[in-house]
C-alpha positions as CSV (number, residue, x, y, z in Angstrom):
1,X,52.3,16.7,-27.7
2,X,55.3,18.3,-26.4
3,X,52.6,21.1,-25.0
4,X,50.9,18.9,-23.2
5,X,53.8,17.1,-21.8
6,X,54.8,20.1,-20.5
7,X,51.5,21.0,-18.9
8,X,52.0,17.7,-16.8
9,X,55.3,18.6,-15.9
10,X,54.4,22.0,-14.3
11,X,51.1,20.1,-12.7
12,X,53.5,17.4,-11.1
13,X,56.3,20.0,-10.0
14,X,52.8,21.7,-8.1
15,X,52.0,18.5,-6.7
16,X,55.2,17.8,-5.5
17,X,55.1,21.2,-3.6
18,X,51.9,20.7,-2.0
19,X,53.0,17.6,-0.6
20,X,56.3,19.2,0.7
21,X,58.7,17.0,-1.7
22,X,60.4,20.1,-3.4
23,X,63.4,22.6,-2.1
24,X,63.7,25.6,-4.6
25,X,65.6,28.7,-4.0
26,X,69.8,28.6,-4.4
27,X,70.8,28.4,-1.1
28,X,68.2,25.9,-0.1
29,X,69.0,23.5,-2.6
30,X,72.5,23.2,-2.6
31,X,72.1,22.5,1.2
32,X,70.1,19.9,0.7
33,X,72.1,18.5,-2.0
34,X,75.2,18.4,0.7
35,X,72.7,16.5,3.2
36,X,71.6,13.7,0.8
37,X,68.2,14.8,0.5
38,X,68.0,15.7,-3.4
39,X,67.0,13.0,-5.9
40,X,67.0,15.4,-9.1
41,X,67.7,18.7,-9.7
42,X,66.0,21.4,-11.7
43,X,67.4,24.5,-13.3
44,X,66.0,26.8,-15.2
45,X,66.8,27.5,-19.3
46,X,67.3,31.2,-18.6
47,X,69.2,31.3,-15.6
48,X,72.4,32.2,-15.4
49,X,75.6,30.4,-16.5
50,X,77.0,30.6,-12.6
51,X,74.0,29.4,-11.8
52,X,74.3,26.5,-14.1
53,X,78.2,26.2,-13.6
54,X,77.5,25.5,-9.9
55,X,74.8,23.3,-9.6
56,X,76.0,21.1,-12.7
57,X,79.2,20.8,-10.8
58,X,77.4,20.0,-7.3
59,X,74.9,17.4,-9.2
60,X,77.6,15.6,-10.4
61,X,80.0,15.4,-7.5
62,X,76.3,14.2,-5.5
63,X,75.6,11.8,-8.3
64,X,72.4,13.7,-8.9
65,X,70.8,13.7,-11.8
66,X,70.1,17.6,-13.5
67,X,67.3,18.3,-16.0
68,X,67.4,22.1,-17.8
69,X,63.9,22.9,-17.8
70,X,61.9,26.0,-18.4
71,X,62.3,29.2,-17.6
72,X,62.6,31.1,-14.0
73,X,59.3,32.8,-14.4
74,X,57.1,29.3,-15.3
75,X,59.0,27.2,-12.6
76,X,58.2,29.6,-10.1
77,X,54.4,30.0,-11.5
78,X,54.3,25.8,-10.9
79,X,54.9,26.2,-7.5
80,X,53.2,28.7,-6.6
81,X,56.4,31.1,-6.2
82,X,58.1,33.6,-7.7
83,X,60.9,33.4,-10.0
84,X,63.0,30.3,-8.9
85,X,66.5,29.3,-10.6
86,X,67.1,25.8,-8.8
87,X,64.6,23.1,-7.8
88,X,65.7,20.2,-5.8
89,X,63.2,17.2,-5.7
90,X,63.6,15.2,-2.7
91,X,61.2,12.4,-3.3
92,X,62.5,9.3,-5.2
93,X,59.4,8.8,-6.9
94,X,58.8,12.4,-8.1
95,X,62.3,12.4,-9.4
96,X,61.8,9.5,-11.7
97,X,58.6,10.6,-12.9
98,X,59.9,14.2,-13.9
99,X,63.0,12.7,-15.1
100,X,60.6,10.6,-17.6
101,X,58.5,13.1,-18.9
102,X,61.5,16.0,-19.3
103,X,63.0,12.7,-21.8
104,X,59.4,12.4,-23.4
105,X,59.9,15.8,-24.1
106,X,63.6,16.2,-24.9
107,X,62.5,13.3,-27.6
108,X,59.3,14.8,-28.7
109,X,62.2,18.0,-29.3
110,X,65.3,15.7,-30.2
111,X,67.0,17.3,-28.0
112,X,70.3,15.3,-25.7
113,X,69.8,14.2,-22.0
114,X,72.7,15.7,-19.3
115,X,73.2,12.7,-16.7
């Protein structure tokens, strides 16, 4: 189950790029963050903990919701880029549906939500 869930995940993230609705990259993201145009962010498992440090800090002081999800390598290969750290969705909709399915999974795993 949690494979599959997965699988949707990495087809929506995909999606979302296709239709423009994803920011990825460090720099990118955290300047959209500062403009208001980031509705959840994504950072990868295996990043590093500056990485996570900063963009925890930055999704909290923005209100933003942050999800730990995958690794560099696979949420790069969902978009259709290499390696990617950060991922900032920037469409409302998106964001809720990723946020759902990452808490499908996190209870398929029992593991805890950051919000």
């Amino acid at each position: 189950m949690s494979k599959l869930i997965k699988n949707k995940l990495f087809s929506m993230l995909g999606f979302a790029q296709r239709a423009g609705n994803l920011i990825s990259g460090e720099q990118g993201v955290e300047t959209a963050i500062r403009r208001g145009k980031v509705h959840l962010v994504l950072v990868a498992k295996d990043c590093s903990k500056n990485t996570k440090t900063k963009f925890t800090s930055l999704a909290k002081g923005y209100s933003i919701a942050l999800r730990e999800f995958a690794t560099m390598n696979e949420l790069g290969l969902a978009i259709g880029k290499s390696r990617r750290a950060v991922i900032g969705v920037m469409d409302r909709g998106f964001a809720r549906t990723l946020k759902d399915l990452i808490a499908s999974m996190d209870e398929i795993k029992g593991e805890k939500l950051q919000e």
